[in-house]
C-alpha positions in Angstrom: 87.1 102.1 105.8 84.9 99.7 108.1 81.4 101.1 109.6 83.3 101.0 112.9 86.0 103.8 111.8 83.2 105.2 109.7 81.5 105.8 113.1 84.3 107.7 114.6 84.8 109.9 111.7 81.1 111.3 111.6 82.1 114.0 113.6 85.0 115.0 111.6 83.4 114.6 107.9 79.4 115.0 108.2 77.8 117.5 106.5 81.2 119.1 104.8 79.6 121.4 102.4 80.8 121.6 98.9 84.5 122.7 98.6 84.7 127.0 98.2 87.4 128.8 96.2 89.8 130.3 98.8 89.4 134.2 99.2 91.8 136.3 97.5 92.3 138.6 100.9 93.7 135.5 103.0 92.5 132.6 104.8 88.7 132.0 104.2 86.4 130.8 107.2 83.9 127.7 106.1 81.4 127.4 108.7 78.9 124.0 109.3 77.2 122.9 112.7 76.2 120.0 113.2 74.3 118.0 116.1 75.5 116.5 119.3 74.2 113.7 120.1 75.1 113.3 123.7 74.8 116.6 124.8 72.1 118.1 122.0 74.2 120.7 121.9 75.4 122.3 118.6 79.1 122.9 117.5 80.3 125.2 115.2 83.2 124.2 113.2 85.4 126.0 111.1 87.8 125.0 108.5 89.9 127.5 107.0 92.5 127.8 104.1 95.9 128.4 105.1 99.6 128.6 103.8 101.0 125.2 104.3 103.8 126.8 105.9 101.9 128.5 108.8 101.4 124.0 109.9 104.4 122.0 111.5 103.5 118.3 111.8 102.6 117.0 115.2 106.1 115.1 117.0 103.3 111.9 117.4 102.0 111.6 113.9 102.1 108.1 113.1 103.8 109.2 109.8 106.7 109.8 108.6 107.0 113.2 106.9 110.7 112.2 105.8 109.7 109.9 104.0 107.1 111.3 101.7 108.2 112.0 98.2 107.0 113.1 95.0 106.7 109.8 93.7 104.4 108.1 96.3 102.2 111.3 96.7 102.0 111.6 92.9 98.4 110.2 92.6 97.6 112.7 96.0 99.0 115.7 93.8 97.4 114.4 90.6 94.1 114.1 92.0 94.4 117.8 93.8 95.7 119.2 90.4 92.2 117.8 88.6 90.0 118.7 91.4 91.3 122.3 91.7 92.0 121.8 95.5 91.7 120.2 98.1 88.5 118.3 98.9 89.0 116.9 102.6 90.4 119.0 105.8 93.7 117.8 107.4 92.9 118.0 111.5 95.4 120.3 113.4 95.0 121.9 116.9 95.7 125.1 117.7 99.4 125.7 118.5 100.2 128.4 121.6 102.0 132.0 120.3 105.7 131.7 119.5 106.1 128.4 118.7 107.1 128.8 115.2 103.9 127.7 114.0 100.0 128.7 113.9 99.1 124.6 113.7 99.9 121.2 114.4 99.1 118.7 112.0 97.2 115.7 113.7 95.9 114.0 110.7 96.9 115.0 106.9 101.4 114.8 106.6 100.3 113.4 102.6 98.0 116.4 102.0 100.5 118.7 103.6 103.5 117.4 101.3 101.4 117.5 98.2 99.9 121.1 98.4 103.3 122.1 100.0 104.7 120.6 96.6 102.3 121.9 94.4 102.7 125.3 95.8 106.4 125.0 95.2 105.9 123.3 91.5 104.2 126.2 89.5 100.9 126.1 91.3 100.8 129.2 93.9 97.2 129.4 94.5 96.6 126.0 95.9 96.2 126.6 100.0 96.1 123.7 102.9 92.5 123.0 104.0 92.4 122.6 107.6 89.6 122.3 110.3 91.1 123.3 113.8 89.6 121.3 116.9 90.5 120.7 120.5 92.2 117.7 121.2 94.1 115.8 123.8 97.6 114.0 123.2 95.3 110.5 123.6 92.5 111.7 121.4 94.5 113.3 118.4 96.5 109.9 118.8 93.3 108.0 118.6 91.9 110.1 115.9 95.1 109.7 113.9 94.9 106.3 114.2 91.9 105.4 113.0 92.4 107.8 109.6 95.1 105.5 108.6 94.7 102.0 110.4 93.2 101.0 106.5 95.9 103.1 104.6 97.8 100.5 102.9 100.2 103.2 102.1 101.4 104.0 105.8 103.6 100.8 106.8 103.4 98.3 109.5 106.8 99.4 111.4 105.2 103.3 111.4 101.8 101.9 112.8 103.8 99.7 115.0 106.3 102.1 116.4 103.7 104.6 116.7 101.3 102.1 119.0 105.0 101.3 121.1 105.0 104.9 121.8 101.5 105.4 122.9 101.6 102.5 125.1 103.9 104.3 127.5 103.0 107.9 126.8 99.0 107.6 127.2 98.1 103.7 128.5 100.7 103.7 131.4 102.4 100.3 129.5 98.7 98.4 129.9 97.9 96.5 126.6 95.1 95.9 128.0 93.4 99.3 128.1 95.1 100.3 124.7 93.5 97.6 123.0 90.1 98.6 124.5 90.7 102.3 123.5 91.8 101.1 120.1 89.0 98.8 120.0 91.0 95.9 118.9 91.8 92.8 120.5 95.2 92.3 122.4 96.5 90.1 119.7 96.4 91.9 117.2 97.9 94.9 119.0 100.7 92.3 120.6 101.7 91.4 117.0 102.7 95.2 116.2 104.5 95.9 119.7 106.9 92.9 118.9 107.3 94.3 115.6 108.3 97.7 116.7 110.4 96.2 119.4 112.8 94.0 117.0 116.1 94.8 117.5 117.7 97.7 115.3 120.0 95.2 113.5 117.2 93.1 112.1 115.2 96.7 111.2 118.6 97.6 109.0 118.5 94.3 107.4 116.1 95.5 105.6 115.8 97.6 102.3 113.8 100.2 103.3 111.7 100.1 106.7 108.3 100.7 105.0 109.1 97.3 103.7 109.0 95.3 106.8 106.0 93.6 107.4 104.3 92.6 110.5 104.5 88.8 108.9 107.7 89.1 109.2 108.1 90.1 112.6 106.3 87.1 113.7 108.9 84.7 111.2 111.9 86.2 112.9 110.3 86.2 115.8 111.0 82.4 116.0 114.5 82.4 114.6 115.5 84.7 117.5 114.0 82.0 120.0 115.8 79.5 118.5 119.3 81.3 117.5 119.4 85.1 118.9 123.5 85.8 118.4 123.4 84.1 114.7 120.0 86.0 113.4 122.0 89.0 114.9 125.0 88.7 113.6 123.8 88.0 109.8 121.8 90.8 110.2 124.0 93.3 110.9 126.5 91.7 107.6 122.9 92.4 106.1 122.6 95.6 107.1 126.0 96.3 106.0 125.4 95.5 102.9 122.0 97.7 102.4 124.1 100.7 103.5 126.8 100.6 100.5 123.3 100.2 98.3 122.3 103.3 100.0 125.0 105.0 99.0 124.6 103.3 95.3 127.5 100.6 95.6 125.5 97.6 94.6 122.0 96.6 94.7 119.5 96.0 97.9 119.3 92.4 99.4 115.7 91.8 98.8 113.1 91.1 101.6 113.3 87.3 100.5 116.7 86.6 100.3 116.9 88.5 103.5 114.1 86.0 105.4 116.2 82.9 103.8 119.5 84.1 104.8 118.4 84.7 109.0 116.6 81.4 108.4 120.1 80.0 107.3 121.4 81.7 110.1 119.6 79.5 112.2 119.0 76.3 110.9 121.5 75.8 107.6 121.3 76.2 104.2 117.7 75.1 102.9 117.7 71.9 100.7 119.3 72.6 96.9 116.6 72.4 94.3 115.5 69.6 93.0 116.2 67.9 95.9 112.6 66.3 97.3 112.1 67.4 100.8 108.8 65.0 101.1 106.9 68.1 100.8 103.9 69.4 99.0 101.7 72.7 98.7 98.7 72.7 96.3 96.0 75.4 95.7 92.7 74.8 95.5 90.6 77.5 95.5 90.8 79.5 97.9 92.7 76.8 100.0 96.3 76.1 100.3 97.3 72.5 101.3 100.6 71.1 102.8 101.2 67.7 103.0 104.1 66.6 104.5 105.5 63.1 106.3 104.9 62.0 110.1 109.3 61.8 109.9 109.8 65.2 108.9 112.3 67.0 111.3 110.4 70.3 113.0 114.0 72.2 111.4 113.1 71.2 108.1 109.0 71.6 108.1 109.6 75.3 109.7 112.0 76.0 107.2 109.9 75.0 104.3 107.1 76.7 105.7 108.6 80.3 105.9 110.0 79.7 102.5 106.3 79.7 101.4 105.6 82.7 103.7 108.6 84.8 102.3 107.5 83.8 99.0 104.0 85.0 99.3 105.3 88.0 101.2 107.2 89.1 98.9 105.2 88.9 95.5 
């Protein structure tokens, strides 16, 4: 995590004393202060051990609980099986009498699902390590964010449908004051609004939606400016065909083919191999290098250029 998101989370981590066996009676209160800086005040926090059950995850977490399985929280529930427990708190708030619920999850769906699982999978004793704290919608959003902006395991569409949302429910629709809040700059938080706002056909053209990258949204990004109803349409016999490999008829279209065929969509069929297109890329280094002709038609240069991005995107 950069020094920048290390920053933000000093509040939330510093000074966590060493992990404690839960009590036997029930939910055991672990207690730290630590310094204000603004204020010079001192805070008491208090994490706590609960029954995962007593949580329900907050409707705005940027993940998605549904999709969180066994197999990609297996190294989660394998490193919480050698520690003994859990090491780090999950954030929740405090949720008002009769909601269901005792807490709302801001930050920790993965450590939720795997002591949840373990719990269920021969290992009763394991409990949910939580540290309750007062938070707005904006802030827990905020908070959430910056936990898993570097999370390579929480995909681009989640991050980017989750930053659409916000836009309108905290920022009024300004980019502008989102990206200062996020502290990022506006083009990096344009390139994940487009993403989140491709149309549904294109998002069902793909395998699985944590496989849609926000590369990608920039490469289709152009076919729709250059051929909306034909990316469209080949999408959706796309999409069609991911749905009967849903359902186990047949295998996914892979993210590749799936970039080539909307490309074909657009422009035609890409040269047959061994055909010379006038084109080279080399690596030296570090360095890639295209050479090309002055000639070259901008349909064929663009089309050889996302072959090498869908290539590289999907290795």
């Amino acid at each position: 995590m950069s020094k920048r998101h290390n920053a933000i989370f000093d509040d939330v981590l510093k000074d966590l004393p060493a992990p404690a066996t839960p009590d036997r009676g029930g939910a055991r209160f672990l207690k730290r202060t630590n310094a204000l800086s603004e204020s010079g005040e001192r805070e008491e926090k208090v994490l706590r051990w609960v029954d995962p059950a007593r949580c329900v995850m907050w409707s705005r977490h940027n993940r998605a609980y549904d999709l969180l399985t066994e197999e990609n929280c297996r190294d989660l529930i394998d490193s919480l099986k050698a520690q003994g427990q859990q090491e780090f708190p999950a954030i929740v708030r405090k949720l008002p009498v009769g909601q269901g619920a005792e807490y709302e999850v801001i930050c920790g769906a993965r450590r939720h699902f795997a002591v949840t699982w373990l719990r269920a999978n021969n290992y009763p004793q394991f409990r949910y390590l939580i540290e309750v704290r007062d938070l707005t919608d904006e802030e827990a959003f905020r908070l959430a964010d910056i936990e898993n902006r570097d999370r390579a395991d929480l995909s681009d569409y989640e991050r980017a449908c989750d930053y659409l949302q916000a836009l309108g429910a905290y920022y009024g629709g300004k980019q502008k004051t989102m990206a200062a809040r996020l502290e990022v700059s506006e083009a990096w938080l344009s390139r994940y609004l487009h993403l989140a706002r491709l149309p549904k056909a294109i998002i069902d053209a793909w395998p699985r939606i944590t496989e849609i990258r926000e590369l990608h949204a920039r490469q289709i990004r152009v076919m729709l400016q250059d051929g909306e109803d034909k990316v469209l349409a080949e999408a959706e016999r796309i999409a069609a065909e991911q749905e009967k490999a849903r359902a186990g008829q047949g295998g996914y279209v892979a993210v590749p083919k799936v970039l080539s065929r909307l490309k074909a969509a657009v422009y035609g069929s890409a040269p047959k191999a061994g055909k010379p297109s006038g084109i080279t890329v080399q690596k030296r280094g570090n360095r890639i290098r295209f050479e090309f002709p002055a000639s070259i038609g901008e349909a064929e240069l663009r089309s050889a250029l996302d072959d090498y991005l869908s290539d590289r995107a999907g290795k």
